[in-house]
N, C-alpha and C positions, 0 to 999 in steps of 0.2 A: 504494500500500500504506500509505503514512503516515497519514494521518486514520483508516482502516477500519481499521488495526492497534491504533492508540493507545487509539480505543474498546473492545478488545478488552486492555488491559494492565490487570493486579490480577486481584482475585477474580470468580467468578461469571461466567467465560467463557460457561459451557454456557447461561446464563439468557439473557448478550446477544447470542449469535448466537441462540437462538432470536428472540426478540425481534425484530431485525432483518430475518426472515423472517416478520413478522407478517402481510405483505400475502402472499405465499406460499401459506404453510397455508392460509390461508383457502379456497384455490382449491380444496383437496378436496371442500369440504362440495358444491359445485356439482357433481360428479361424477353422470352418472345412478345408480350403483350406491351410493349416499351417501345423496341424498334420498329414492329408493326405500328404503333400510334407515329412513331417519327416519320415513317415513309409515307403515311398517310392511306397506306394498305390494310388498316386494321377494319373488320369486321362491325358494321354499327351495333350490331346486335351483343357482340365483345363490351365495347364501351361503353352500352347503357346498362350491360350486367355492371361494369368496375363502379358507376357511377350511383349505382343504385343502392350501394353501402352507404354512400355519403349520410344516408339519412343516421343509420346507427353509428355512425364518429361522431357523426355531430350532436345526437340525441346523449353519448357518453360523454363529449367534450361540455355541454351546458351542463349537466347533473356533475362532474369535476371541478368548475368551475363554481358552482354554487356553493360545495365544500368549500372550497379555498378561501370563498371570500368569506365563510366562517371563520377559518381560521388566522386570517392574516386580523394583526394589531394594529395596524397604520391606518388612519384613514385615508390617505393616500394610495396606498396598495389596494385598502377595498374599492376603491372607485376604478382603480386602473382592472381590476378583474372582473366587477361588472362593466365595463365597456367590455371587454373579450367576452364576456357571458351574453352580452346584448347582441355581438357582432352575428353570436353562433345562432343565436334564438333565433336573427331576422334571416340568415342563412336557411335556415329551417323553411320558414315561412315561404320564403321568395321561391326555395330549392325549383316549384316546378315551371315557375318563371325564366329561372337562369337556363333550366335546361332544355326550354325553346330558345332561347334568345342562341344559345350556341348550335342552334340547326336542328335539334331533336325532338323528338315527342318522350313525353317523360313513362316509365315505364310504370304500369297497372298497378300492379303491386310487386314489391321488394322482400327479398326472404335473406336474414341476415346467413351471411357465408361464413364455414367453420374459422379462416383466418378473419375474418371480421369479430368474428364471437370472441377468438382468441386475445385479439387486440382491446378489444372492449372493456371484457372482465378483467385484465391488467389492470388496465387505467384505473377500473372502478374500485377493485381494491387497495390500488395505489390511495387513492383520492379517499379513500375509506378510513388510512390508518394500518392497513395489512403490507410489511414491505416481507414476504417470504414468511417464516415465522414469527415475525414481529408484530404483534398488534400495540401499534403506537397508540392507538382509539382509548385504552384499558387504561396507560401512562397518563396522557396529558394530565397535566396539573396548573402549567405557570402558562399566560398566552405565548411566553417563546416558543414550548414547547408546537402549541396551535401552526408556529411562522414556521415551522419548519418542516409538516404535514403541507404546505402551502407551497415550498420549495418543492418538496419531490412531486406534490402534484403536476406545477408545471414543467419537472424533468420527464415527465413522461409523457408529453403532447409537447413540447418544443421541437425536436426531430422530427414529430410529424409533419409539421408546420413547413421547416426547414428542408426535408428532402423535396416537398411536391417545385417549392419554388425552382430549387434546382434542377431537377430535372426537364420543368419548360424552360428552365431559359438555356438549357442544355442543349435541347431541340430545338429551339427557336434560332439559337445560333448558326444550326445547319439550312434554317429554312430560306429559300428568296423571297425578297420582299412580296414576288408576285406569284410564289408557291400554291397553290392549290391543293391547300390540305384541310378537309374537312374536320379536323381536330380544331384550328388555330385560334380561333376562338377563346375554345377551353383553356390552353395552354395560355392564350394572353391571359387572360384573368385569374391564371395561375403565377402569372409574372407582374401582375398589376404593382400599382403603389398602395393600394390598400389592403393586400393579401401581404405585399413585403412588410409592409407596418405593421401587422397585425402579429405575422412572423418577429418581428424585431423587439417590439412590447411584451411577447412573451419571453424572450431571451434576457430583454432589459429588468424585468420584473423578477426573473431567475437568478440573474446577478444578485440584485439587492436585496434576494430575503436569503441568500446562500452566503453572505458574506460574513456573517456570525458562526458559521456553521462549522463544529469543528472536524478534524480528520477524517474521523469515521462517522460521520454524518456528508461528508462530502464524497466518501466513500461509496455508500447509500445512494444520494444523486448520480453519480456517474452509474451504479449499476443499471438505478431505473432509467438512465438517458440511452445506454447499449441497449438494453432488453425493448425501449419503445422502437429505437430503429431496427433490429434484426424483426422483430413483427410486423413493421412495416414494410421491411422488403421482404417477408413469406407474404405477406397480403399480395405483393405485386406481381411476385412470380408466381402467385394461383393465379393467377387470372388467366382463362382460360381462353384462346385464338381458336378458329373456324381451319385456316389457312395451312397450308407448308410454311415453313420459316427455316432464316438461315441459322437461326442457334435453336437449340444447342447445334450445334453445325456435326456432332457426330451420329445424330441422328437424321441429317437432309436426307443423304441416299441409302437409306437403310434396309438391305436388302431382306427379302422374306428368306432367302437361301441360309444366309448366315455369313456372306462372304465379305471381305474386308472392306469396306465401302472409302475408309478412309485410313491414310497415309500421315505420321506424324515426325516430321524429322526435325531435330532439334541440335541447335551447338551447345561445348560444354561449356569450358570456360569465359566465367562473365557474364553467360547467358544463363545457367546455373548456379555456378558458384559467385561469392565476393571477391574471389583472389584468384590470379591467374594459378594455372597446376604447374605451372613450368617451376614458379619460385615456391612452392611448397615441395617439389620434388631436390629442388635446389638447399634449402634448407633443411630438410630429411637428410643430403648427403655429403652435408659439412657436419651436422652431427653425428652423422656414420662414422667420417674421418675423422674426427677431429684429433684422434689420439695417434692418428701417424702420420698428419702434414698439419703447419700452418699456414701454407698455400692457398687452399681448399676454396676458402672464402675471396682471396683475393680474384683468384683463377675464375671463381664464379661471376664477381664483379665487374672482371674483364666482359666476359663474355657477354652478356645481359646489357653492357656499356657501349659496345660495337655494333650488338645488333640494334637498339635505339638509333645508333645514329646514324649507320647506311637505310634503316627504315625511313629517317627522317628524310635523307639524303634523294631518299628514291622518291618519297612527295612531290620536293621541291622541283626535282627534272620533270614528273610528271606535270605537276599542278605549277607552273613557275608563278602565276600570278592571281592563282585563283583567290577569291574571298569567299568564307565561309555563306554567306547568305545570298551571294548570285544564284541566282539557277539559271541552267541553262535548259533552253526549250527544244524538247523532243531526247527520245534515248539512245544514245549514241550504244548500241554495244558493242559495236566491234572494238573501238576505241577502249572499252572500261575495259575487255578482253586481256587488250593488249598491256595497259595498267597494270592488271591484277599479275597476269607473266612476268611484270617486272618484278610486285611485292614478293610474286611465290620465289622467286630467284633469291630473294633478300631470305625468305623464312629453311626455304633448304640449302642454304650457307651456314644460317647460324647453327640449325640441327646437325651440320655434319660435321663442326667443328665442337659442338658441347660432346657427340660421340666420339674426336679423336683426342679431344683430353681428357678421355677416360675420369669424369667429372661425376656419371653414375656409377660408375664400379663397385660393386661392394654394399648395394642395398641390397636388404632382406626383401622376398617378395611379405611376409607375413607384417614388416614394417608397414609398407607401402600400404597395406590393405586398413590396417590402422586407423592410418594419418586420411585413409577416406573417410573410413567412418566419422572420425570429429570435423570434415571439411566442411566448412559453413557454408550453406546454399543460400540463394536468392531467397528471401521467404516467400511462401508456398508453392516455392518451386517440387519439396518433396512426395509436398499432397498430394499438388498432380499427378503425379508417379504413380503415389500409393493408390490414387484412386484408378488407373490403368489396368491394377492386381484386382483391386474387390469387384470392376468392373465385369466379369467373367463371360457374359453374352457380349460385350461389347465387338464390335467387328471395326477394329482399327489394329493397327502396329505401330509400333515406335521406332524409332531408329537415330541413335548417338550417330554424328558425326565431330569428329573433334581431330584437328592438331597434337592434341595432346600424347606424352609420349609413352605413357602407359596405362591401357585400357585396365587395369585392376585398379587403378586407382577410380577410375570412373566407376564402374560396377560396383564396388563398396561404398561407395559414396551416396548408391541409391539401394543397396540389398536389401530385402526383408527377409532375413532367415536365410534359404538356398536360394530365392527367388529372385531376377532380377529383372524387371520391367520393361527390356527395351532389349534392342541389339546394338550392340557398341560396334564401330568402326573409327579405328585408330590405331595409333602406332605402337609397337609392341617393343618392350625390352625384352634381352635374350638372356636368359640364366642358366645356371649350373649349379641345380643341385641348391633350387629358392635363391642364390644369390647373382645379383646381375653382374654381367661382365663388361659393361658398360655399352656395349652395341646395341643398334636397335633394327628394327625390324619398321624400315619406314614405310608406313601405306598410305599415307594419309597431309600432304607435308604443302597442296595448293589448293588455290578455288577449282581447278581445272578437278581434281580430286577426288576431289566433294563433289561437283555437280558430277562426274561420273558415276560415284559410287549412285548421287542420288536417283539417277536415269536408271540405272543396272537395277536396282530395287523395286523404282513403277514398272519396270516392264517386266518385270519376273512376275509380277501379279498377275495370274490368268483367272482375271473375271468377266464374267457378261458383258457388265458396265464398269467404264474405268474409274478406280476409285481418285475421290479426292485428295486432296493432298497439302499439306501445311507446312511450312518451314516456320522455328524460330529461332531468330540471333541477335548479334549484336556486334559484331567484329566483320571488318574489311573483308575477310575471307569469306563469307556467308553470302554474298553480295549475289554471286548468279545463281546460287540455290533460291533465294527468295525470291527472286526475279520469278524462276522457272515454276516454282512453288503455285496453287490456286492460291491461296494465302499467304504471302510474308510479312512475318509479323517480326518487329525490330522491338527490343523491347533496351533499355538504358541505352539513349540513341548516341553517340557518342560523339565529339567533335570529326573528329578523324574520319570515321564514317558519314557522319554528315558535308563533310567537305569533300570528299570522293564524287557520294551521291549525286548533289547536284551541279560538282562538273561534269558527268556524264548523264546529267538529264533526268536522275531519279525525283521523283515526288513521295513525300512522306504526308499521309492524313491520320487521323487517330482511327483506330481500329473503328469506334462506335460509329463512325460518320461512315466509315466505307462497309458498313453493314448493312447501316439504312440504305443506304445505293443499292448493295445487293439483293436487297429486300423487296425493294420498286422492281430490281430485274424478275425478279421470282414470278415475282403478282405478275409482269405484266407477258412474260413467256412460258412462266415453267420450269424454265431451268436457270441455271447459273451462266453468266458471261464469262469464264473462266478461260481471257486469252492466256497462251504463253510468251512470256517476256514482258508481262506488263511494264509499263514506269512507274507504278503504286505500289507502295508499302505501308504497311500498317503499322500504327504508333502502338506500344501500351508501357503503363509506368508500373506493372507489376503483373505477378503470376499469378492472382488470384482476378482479374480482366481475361486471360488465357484459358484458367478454370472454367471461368464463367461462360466465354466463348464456346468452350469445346463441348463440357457436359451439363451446364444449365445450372442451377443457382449453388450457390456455396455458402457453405455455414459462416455469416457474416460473425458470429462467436469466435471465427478462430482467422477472420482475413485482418490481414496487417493494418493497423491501427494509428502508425507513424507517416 
């Protein structure tokens, strides 16, 4: 509780737990009933079932409110909660007003839905005095006590408040001013000034009855402020679509047969891990030696120190004047081609020179395997994985492609037990008898490489229909695999990478934008526009967006928080 508390002490509670949930929220936009509302392909009949709940939030959000303003001591705070109790009443009243005025006829009657019910009875408890086994109801005594039942009340309807804002102006951002999307309506007066105020008063109101509140009463708030949002995004992802949609995308082409409908190849390092594998294995075998050279270290620092700066070296003849933010128009590939032959020239020098000064000699394979297991991954980069095993009807594969220079290192890094989630291809050290001799077994060492192996893999699949197929990475080397990819998704986009890109023509969008695009494709042909060699790439800032993309909603309980 210490550190997440402390974060949470002074003013502007409500702003830094939202915040904190930044990887979170995000996870609705992926919803099918989200990107269908963004492409404007959603189902009316879809949208007047989501909308038809509003009556029971808002019927719980008045009867929370009426508590609160029991409980709060200010007269100040009580006036500022019935203005939010009045806002919700006249809400009510108007509800079949507004839902003409945004193009629809309002629906007969409304049957609350079990994530509605779920969300409901929270609140109502909350708002009761019950936080878990706590009934504060029994306690109260002094009216501080009263102001602090009044805090968690509105920690538990703030996030509500706060996701819907975001989300329209999430979509609205992708929208043209002269877009014809039968939502936009909605979504304005979900972006309005007096839905943002309304939002903002209960956050400002959350501050100031939270600011007495000690540790473990702030403790308390923050729970009820996660628990309201991961209920709000189960509410979202029920909702339930008429259509095909592109997510969960491993279930687009989902064959009745059983066969692999989709292809998932991924890079390791950087794109899984925090730390490149090269200087963990570096590190691993200065502590190997340490007891019969003091070299070891130097020798390392060479090496690592040369190839940075013929890397660098190689840019500048490529790119001599480029600037990171030009783009240049249309894809050049033959050009990036010829680029990338330059880089791989640069990366199978350095590999063949860390093999002739006998730099890995002398590592344990059982070490190695170790130093996976505590290798710190991207977070939730290992869920994905694990969910690839629990998955068991799923009809996909995975496939490691990596630089890296020994595939034990990657397999341990993801093993559950004997089990290991994926096919590694990469480069191999050679031993004797567990211990390496410091040669390696290079398979793996250009982009030319990798797009090979990745060509060798789709066409090995002999299916009806060709399965689809997704690249993730993050490194120069990844660059024609994503290309060639239906999907390439770049995930910590890096300078370096970014300045390649768009000298040779590449466009980067955030994944959720170029979903709704694919989305309008769906609806309006059937299938997917899946050129090869696009100049699209797909943005995301974490693996739990990847998650969500591939197999549909993710326990917002355990997505990164930071």
């Amino acid at each position: 509780m210490g550190s997440s508390m402390m974060e949470l002490q002074g003013s502007e509670i409500a702003k830094k737990m939202w915040k904190k949930l930044k990887n979170g929220r995000a996870l609705a936009l992926y919803s099918p009933f989200i990107v269908c509302l963004a492409s404007g392909t959603l189902d009316p009949n879809s949208f007047l079932s989501c909308i038809s709940q509003d009556l029971f939030f808002l019927q719980a959000f008045a009867h929370a409110y009426e508590l609160a303003e029991d409980y709060a001591d200010d007269e100040e705070d009580k006036e500022a909660i019935v203005k939010l109790k009045n806002r919700v009443l006249k809400r009510l009243r108007n509800q079949d007003t507004l839902i003409r005025e945004w193009g629809f006829e309002p629906p007969e009657e409304s049957i609350c839905e079990n994530a509605t019910l779920k969300y409901t009875e929270f609140l109502k408890e909350t708002a009761s005095g019950k936080v878990g086994a706590e009934k504060f109801s029994v306690k109260i005594v002094t009216p501080f006590e009263k102001t602090k039942l009044a805090a968690y009340t509105l920690s538990a309807i703030s996030p509500c408040m706060r996701l819907y804002t975001f989300i329209s102006n999430e979509i609205l951002a992708l929208l043209h001013p002269d877009t014809d999307n039968i939502y936009k309506k909605w979504l304005n007066s979900l972006s309005s000034q007096k839905f943002e105020a309304s939002a903002s008063r209960i956050e400002d109101l959350l501050d100031k009855l939270s600011i007495c509140l000690t540790g473990e009463e702030l403790a308390v708030v923050e729970r009820l402020y996660h628990r309201a949002m991961k209920l709000e995004l189960d509410f979202i992802w029920s909702q339930s679509v008429t259509q095909r949609t592109v997510v969960p995308f491993s279930r687009l082409n989902r064959c009745a047969s059983g066969e692999n409908n989709l292809v998932i190849f991924c890079d390791f390092d950087l794109t899984c891990t925090t730390i490149d594998s090269s200087a963990l294995l570096a590190e691993l075998a200065i502590v190997t030696a340490a007891n019969e050279t003091a070299d070891i270290r130097t020798t390392w620092s060479s090496l690592f120190g040369q190839y940075v700066e013929e890397y660098q070296q190689c840019l500048d003849i490529i790119m001599p004047s480029s600037d990171i933010t030009e783009q240049v128009e249309g894809l050049n590939y033959d050009g990036l081609c010829k680029a990338l032959e330059q880089i791989s020239d640069i990366e199978k020098r350095a590999t063949s020179r860390v093999v002739q000064s006998n730099v890995l000699k002398g590592l344990n394979v059982a070490d190695i395997r170790r130093a996976g297991e505590r290798l710190v991954l991207q977070d939730g980069c290992k869920r994905f994985f694990e969910n690839v095993v629990e998955c068991k009807d799923s009809a996909m594969e995975i496939h490691v492609l990596s630089y890296c220079w020994c595939s034990d290192l990657i397999s341990s890094a993801f093993s559950s037990g004997d089990e290991t989630p994926f096919n590694v291809h990469s480069n191999e050290l050679v031993y004797e008898e567990s211990i390496s001799t410091g040669n390696m077994i290079t398979k793996m060492e250009s982009s030319m490489e990798k797009l090979q192996s990745f060509n060798n893999i789709t066409k090995s699949i002999n299916n009806e229909t060709k399965p689809l197929t997704v690249y993730i990475g993050g490194s120069v080397g990844d660059l024609l695999c994503l290309l060639e990819a239906d999907i390439g998704i770049v995930i910590g986009l890096s300078a370096t990478l970014l300045r390649l890109a768009n000298y040779f023509g590449i466009s980067f969008v955030p994944l959720f934008s170029g979903l709704v695009n694919k989305q309008k494709e769906l609806a309006d042909s059937g299938t997917l526009d899946c050129k090869k060699t696009s100049n699209i790439l797909y943005t995301v800032s974490n693996w739990d967006e990847i998650y969500a993309f591939v197999f549909g909603a993710v326990d917002s309980s355990h997505s990164s928080t930071s």
